[in-house]
N, C-alpha and C positions, 0 to 999 in steps of 0.2 A: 213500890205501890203507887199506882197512879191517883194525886189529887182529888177528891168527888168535884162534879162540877158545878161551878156557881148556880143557885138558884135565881129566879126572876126576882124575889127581895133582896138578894146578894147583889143584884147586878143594879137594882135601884138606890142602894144604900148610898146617902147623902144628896138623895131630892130635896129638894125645897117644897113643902106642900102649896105656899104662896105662889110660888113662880109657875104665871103663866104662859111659860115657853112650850110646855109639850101637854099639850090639851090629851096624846092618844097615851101617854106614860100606864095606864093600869088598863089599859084593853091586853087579850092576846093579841099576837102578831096576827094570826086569822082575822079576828075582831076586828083588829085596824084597817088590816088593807082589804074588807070587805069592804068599811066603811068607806074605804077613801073610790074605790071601784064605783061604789053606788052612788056619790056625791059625783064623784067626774063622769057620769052615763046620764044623769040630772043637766049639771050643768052643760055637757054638750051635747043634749038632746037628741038635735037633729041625726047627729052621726053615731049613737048609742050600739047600733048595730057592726057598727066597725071598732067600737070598743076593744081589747083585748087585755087577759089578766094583768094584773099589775106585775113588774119586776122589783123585786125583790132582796136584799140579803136578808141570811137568816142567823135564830139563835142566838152566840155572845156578838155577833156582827152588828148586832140592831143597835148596844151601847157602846159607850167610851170612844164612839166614831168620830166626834167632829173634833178635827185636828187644825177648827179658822173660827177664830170668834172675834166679836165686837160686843164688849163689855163699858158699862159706865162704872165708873172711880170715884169712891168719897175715901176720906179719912174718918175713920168713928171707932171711938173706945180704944184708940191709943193703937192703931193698927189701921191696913188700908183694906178696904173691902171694896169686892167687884161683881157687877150683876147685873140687873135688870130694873130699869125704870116705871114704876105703876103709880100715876098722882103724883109723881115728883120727889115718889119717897123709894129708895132702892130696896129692891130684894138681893140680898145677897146668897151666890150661889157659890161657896168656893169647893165644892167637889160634886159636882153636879154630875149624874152619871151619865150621862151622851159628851160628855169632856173627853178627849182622850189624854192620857194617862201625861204626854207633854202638858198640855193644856193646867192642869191637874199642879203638878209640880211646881209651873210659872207662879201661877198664884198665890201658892203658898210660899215659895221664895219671895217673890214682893208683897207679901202682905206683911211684912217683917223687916227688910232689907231694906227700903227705900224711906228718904225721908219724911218726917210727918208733913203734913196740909200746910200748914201754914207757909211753909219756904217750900213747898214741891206742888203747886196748883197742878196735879194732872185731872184728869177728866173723862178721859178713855184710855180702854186698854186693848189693842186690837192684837192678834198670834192668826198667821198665813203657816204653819207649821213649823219649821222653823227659824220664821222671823218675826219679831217682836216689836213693836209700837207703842211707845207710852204719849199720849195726847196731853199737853199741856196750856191750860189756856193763861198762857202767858208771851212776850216777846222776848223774855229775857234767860238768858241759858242760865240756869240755878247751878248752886254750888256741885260739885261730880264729886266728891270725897268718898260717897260712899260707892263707888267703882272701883273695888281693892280688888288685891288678886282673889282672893278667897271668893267674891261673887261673882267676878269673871269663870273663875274654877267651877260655878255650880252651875252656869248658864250651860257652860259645854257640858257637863255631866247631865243637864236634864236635855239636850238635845238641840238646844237653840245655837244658831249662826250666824247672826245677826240680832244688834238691840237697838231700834232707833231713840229718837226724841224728836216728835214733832212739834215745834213751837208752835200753836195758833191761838192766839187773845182771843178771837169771837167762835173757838171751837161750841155746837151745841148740834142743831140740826144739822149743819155741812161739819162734818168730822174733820176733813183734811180742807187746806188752803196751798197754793200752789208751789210757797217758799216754805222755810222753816223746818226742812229736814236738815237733821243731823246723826249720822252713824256714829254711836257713841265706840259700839265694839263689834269686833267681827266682821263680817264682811256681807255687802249691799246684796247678794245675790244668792239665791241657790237652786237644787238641782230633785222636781219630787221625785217618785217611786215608776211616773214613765222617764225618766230621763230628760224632763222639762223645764226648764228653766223660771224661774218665778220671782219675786221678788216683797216687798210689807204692803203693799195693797192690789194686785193684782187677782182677778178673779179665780177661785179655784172651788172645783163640786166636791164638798164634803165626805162623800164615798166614791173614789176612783176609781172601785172596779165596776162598779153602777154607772159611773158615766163613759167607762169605757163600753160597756155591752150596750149603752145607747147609740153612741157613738159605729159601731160594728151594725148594727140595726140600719142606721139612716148611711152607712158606707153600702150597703147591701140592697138599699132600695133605689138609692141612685147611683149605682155601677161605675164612679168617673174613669173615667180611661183617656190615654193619650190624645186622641183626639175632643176631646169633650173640655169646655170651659164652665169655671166652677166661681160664683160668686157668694161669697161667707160675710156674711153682713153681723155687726156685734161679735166678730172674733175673740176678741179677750185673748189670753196669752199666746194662741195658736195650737193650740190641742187639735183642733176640728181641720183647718189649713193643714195641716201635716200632715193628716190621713191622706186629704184628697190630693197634695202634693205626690206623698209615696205610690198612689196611683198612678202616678204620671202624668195627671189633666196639669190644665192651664188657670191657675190661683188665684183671684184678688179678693183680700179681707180689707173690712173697713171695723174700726176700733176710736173709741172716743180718747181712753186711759193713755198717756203716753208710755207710762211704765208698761203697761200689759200691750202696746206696739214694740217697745225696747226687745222685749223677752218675745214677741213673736218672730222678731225677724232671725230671733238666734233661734229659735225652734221650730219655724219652716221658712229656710231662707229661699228657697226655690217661688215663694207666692209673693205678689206684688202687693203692699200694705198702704194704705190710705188712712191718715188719724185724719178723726173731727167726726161727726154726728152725720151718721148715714145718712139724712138727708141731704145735708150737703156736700158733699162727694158725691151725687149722682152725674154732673158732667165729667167728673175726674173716671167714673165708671162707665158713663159712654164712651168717652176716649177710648179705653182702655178697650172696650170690648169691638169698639171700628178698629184697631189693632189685631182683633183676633181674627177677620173677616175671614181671612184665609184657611181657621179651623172647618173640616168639614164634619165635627162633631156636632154635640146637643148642647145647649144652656142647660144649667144644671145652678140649681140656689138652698142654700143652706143659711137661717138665720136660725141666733138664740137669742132674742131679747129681753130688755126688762122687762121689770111688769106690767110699763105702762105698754106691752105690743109694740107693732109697728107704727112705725110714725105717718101719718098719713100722706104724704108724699111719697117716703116709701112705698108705703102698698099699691099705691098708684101709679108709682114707675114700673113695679115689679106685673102688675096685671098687664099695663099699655104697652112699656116700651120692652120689658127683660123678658117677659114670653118664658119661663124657662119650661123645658121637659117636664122634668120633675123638680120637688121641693117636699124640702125635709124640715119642719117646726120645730123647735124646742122650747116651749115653753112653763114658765115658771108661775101664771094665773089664768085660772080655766075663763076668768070674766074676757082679758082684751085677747084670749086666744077666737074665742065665738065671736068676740066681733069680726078680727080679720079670719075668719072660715069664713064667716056668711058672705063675704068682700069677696074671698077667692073662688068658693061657690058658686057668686052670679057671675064670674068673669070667666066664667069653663073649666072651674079646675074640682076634679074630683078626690074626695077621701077616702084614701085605700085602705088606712090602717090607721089607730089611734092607741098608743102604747104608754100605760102610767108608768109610774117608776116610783118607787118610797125612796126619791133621797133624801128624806130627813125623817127617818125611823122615830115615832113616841111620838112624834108633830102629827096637828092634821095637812101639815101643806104637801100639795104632791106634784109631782113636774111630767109636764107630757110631751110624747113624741108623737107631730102628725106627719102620716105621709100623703103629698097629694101629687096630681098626675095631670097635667093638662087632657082636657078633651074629654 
């Protein structure tokens, strides 16, 4: 007989009512992604008309999804608890249902397993799926005793392949520092569910088949092809680079993270990689593109950046000097995405299409795809 299936208070069971991480948690999924449709037609006003439905998973899809978290660490009542910062005083969430079920596990193995506070200052708890990060604000490597076989045994049984330690004494706002790794066990690398390579701080979208049908979207609007040059600005591991590589076009991503260049260049070795901060790499990008002179394709530009947008250098190269055909947006805030529209706007370039997307189901945050078109 088959199982009844989870109910929607099945699937929330072990929220935190304090925690405020998922502001949409007791809407329906209708509910939600109206809301979030009618807040991003608001915010980008102007283009509200090229709006289109939001994308979506659905159902048991919507929990136990997020398989990358960054959690803060206390010791309290004789055990470690992990969660969320509000006034200085943590909420803790340890079965939080948008956790997935690794996520889930880790925690409750180290809420127990690891040394108490006093000889174990960590601070943060960060999981890339799996690979594991304990943040320590200290310089000095603490005793490892409690790395027996038996919690080695359970890392691999809950799915983890790696377990860092990151040393950093002034850990708080800047979470990582640039020394102070150490692979305690397991191994520095692994391999997600496209075959991509990743690593303990490397960017990754929480629902992969959501940013693959993004991804399919903005391959589908800009057509790259062998003759066509493709510039990927804020690549991050090479997800987006490998698509337009296996196209055949002509490659350069610029990337700030060195780990998320490492793993790009093993997962599309065919694109030519630039670390440091898009702005400055734009001579290393003109080079590159008086290189191409002899393509008798189109410019073609794909960015996903932070939140804070584009940097204004950039968008200023990108209007005067990169000219592209077309350009595909990803954006993660509807505020610095309107600014650089209205930027690309006065500079000739039109919005074809403007695509939400819920990748973080129960949140109200939502991430957009613009597609725009010179001329």
């Amino acid at each position: 007989m088959k199982p009844p299936a989870e109910t929607s208070a099945d699937l929330r069971a072990g929220c935190e009512a304090s925690c405020p991480g998922c502001a949409h948690r007791f809407f329906s999924a209708l509910e939600s992604e109206t809301r979030k449709e009618n807040w991003l037609r608001q915010a980008l006003f102007p283009w509200r008309d090229q709006c289109a439905a939001i994308q979506a998973v659905q159902g048991e899809d919507r929990w136990r999804y997020r398989d990358r978290v960054r959690l803060s660490a206390r010791w309290r009542e004789g055990r470690w608890q992990f969660g969320l910062m509000v006034r200085k005083e943590l909420i803790a969430i340890p079965r939080c249902p948008i956790h997935s079920e690794r996520i889930r596990a880790m925690l409750e193995l180290l809420a127990t397993a690891l040394p108490p506070g006093p000889v174990f200052p960590m601070a943060f708890f960060i999981q890339a799926m799996a690979q594991v990060t304990l943040v320590l604000k200290t310089a000095t490597l603490p005793e490892l005793g409690w790395m027996d076989g038996r919690f080695k045994e359970s890392l691999a049984a809950i799915g983890i392949e790696g377990l860092w330690l990151h040393l950093h004494p002034a850990a708080g706002r800047r979470m990582f520092a640039k020394n102070g790794w150490r692979l305690l066990w397991g191994q520095p690398r692994s391999i997600d569910g496209n075959g991509l390579l990743y690593g303990p701080t490397a960017f990754q979208q929480v629902l992969p088949a959501l940013y693959r049908r993004a991804l399919t979207e903005a391959e589908a609007f800009l057509t790259p092809t062998v003759v066509d040059v493709v510039v990927d600005l804020y690549s991050g591991s090479g997800a987006s680079l490998a698509r337009w590589s296996e196209c055949g076009a002509n490659v350069v991503g610029v990337e700030l993270g060195g780990e998320a260049v490492e793993c790009a260049r093993h997962n599309a070795p065919q694109a030519l990689l630039l670390r440091g901060k898009c702005a400055d790499r734009i001579p290393q990008l003109e080079a590159w593109l008086d290189s191409q002179a002899g393509t008798v394709g189109r410019r073609l530009l794909y960015v996903n950046p932070p939140r804070t947008g584009l940097e204004p250098e950039v968008l200023e190269w990108v209007v005067g000097r990169l000219r592209p055909a077309r350009l595909a947006y990803l954006s993660c805030s509807a505020g610095t995405l309107r600014r650089d529209l209205e930027s690309l706007a006065g500079s000739g370039y039109r919005v074809e299409r403007v695509i939400p997307y819920d990748f973080f189901p129960q949140t109200y945050h939502v991430e957009t795809l613009v597609l725009l078109r010179q001329g």
